[in-house]
C-alpha positions as CSV (number, residue, x, y, z in Angstrom):
1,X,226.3,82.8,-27.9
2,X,225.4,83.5,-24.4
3,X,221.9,82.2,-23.1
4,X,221.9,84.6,-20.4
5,X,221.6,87.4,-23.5
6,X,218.7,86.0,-25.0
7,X,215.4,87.4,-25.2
8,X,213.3,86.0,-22.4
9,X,210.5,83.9,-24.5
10,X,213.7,82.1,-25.7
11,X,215.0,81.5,-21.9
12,X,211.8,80.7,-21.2
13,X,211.2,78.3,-24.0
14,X,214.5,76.6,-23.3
15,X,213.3,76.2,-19.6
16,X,210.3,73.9,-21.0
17,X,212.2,72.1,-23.2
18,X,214.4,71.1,-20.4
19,X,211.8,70.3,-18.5
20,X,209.6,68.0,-20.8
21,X,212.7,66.4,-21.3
22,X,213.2,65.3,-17.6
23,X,209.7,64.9,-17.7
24,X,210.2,62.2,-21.1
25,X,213.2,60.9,-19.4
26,X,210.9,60.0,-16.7
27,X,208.5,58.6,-18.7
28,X,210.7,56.6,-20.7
29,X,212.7,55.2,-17.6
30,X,209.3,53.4,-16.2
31,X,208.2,52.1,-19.5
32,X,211.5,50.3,-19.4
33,X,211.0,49.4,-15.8
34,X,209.7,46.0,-14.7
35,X,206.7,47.7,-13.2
36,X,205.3,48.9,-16.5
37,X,204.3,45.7,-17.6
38,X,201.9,44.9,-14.3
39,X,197.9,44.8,-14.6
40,X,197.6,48.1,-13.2
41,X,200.6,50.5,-13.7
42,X,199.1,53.8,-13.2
43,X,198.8,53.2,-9.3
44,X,202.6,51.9,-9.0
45,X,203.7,54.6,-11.0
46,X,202.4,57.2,-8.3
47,X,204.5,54.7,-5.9
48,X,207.1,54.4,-8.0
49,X,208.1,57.9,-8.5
50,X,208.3,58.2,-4.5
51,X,211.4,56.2,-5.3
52,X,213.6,58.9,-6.8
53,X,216.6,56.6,-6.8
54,X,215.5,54.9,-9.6
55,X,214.8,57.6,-12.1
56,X,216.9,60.8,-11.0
57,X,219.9,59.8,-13.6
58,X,216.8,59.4,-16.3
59,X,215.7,63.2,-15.7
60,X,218.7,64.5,-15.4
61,X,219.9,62.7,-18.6
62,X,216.9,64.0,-20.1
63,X,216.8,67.7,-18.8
64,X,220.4,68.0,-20.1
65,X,220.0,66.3,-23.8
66,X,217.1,68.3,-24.5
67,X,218.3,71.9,-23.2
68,X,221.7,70.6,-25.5
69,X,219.5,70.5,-28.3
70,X,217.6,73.5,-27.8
71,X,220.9,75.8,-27.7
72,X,222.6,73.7,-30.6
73,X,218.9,74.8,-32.6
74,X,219.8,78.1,-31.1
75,X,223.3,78.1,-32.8
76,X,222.8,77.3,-35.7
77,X,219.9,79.3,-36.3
78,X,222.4,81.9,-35.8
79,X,224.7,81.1,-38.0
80,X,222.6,80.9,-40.8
């Protein structure tokens, strides 16, 4: 099953599942960061994400579990 022979609300649906993925990955990754527990972490998260070092894997991680889950949906949906 080929994504690139899908219809294009399911390319573009698997888009924004990847991307709210990265985007949870993200999220998750600062929660579990030593700045999530300060007084004010909204303003060091805007800091914090000017540090790409410490989140890219995080996105990534997340872009690329949730697309996998999306076209394993996709296959089986398929096969039944």
């Amino acid at each position: 099953m080929n994504p690139l022979h899908w219809t294009r609300p399911h390319q573009l649906a698997w888009v924004i599942v990847s991307l709210s993925g990265a985007v949870l990955g993200v999220l998750l990754r600062f929660i579990h960061s030593p700045f999530f527990s300060m007084a004010q972490s909204w303003p060091v998260f805007a800091e914090w994400l000017s540090r790409p070092q410490s989140y890219w894997l995080w996105s990534l991680l997340g872009f690329l579990v949730s697309g996998l889950i999306f076209y394993a949906a996709q296959l089986f949906r398929k096969s039944n």
